[in-house]
Structure formats: C-alpha cells, structure tokens
N, C-alpha and C positions, 0 to 999 in steps of 0.2 A: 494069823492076822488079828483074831481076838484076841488072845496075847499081847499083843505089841499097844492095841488100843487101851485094853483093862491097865496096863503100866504104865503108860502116858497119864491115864486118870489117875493112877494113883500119886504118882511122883506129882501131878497137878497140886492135888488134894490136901499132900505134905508139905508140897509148898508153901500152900493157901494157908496153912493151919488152921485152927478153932476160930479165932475171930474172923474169916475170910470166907470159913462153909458157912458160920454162920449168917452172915452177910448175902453171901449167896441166897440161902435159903429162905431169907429173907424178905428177898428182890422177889423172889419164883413166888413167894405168898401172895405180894403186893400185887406182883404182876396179875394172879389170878382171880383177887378181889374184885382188884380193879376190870376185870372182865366180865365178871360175875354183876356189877353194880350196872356196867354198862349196857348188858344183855339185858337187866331188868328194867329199865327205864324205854325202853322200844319197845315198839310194838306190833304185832304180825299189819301185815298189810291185807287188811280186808276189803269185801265189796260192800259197800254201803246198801246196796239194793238184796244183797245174800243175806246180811248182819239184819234188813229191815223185815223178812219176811221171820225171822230167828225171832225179831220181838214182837212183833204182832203174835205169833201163836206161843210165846212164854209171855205175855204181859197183854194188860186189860188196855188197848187203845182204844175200846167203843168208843166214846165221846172226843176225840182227838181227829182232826182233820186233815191232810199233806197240805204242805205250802210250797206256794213255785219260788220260781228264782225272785220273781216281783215279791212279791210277800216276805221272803229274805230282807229283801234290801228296805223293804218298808216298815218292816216292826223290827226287825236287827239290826240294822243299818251297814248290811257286808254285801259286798260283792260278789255275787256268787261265779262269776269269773278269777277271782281273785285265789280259787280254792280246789283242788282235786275234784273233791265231791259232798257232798252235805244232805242231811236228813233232819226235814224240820217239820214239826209238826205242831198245831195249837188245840183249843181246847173250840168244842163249836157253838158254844155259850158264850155270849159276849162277856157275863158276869164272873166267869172263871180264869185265874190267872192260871191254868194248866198248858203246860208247853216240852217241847222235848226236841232238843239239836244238836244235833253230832255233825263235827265239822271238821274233815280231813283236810288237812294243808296241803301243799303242794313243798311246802318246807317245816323243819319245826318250830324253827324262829318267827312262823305268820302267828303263831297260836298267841301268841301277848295279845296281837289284837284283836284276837275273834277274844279272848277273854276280855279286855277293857269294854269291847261291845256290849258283852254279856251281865256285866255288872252295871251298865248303863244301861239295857232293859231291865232288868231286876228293880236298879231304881228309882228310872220313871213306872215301875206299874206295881212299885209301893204306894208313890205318890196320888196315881189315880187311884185306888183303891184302897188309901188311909182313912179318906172319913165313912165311908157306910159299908167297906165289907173286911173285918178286923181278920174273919178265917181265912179268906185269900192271902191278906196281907202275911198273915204266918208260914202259911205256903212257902210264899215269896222270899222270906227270911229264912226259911228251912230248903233251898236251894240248893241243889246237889251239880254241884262242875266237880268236872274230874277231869282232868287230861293225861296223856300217855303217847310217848313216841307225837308223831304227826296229829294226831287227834285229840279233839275237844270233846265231851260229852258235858251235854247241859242240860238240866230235869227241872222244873215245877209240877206239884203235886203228890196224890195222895201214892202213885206208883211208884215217884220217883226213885226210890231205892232198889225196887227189884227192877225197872229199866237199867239203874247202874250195872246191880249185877250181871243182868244178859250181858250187856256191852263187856265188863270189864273181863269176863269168860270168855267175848268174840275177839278180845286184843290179847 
C-alpha cells in the first residue's frame, strides 16, 4: 500500500518537474507565513477583572481610581454596552492627566472607535492643561495605545509603559 502511494508521488513529482515543486513549495511557504502573521495579530481572550488584579500587583496604581460604566461614557464618550468588557481607570487628583483603559470589543472592527474616542480625549485634556501644567501636557503627548486582536490598551502617565508591558504579556 505504501508502495503504490510513494509511486503515485513520485510519478506526480516527475510530472510536476522543477518549476512545479517549486511552485509548490512555494505555495506551502506562503501558506504558512500567512498563518503565522495571522496568529500574531490575535489575541488570547482574557478576563478583564483576572488581567486587572495581574496589574494592580506588577504596577504602581496607588493614585489611580476605578470608573463605572457612567464615568466611561462621561470622560471617554463609549458606551459601555457597546463592548464585551473594559477596565478604566483615572488618576484621583484633579491636576493629573493619569488614566488607564483597556477595552475589549465584542468585534475587532469596534476598536477604530474606541480609538478615535481615545485620541479625542488625549486632545481635549491637552487643551485643558496647555496653559499651566506643560508636565501633564507631555504625559499626554507621550500616550501609549496599543491594540491587539479585540482589544484596545490606553495609558497616560509616569507607569504607562510597564502597564503596557503587563497587558501586552496577558494577550
């Protein structure tokens, strides 16, 4: 039986010649990029409230407050129906542009507009904090989104980057 298969492939093979294995071979590369490219850009499906206890104890949130669904929709302008789940947090000084949101979709095509939201706060709270707090304002311009598969990550402040890193280790 393995015989009769091993000679099918060959007399295949002969048929096929060089520019045809090649071709093949090809294909099988492409095929596997492309799998490879695609695996990378998703992301595990985590819990928001697992992922939230994971940066509270790898990352300094003292000064940082939880927001409800209201508070969402009032300083981000989203829906928080609109969205699997979300994790938002601000800073508990009025004077601090510190903030941190991570926003799982329910699609990955919602994520454009939790980003346009996000660079629409960024830029109104330049604007309030252009003329008397310039350190904020740099914050604010050194702004770390990151998104991946279903999810949005968005940081203001001095942690901002080792929050990314939790996060980009929990996807």
């Amino acid at each position: 039986m393995l015989n009769i298969i091993r000679n099918k492939i060959i007399r295949i093979l002969k048929a096929l010649g060089a520019s045809g294995i090649t071709k093949i071979v090809l294909i099988i590369i492409l095929l596997v990029f492309m799998t490879l490219v695609y695996a990378s850009s998703n992301a595990k499906n985590i819990s928001l409230e697992t992922f939230e206890e994971t940066l509270k104890s790898k990352s300094n949130m003292a000064g940082m407050k939880k927001c409800t669904n209201r508070q969402l929709m009032q300083f981000m302008n989203l829906d928080y129906n609109s969205y699997d789940s979300f994790l938002y947090y601000r800073s508990k000084d009025a004077m601090s542009a510190d903030e941190l949101l991570i926003i799982k979709a329910y699609k990955k095509n919602d994520i454009p507009l939790v980003e346009d939201a996000v660079d629409a706060r960024i830029a109104g709270r330049i604007k309030t904090f252009e003329g008397y707090a310039p350190n904020q304002v740099n914050l604010l311009n050194n702004a770390v989104i990151y998104k991946k598969g279903r999810y949005l990550f968005y940081a203001v402040g001095k942690n901002a980057d080792s929050c990314q890193e939790v996060f980009e280790d929990a996807v």
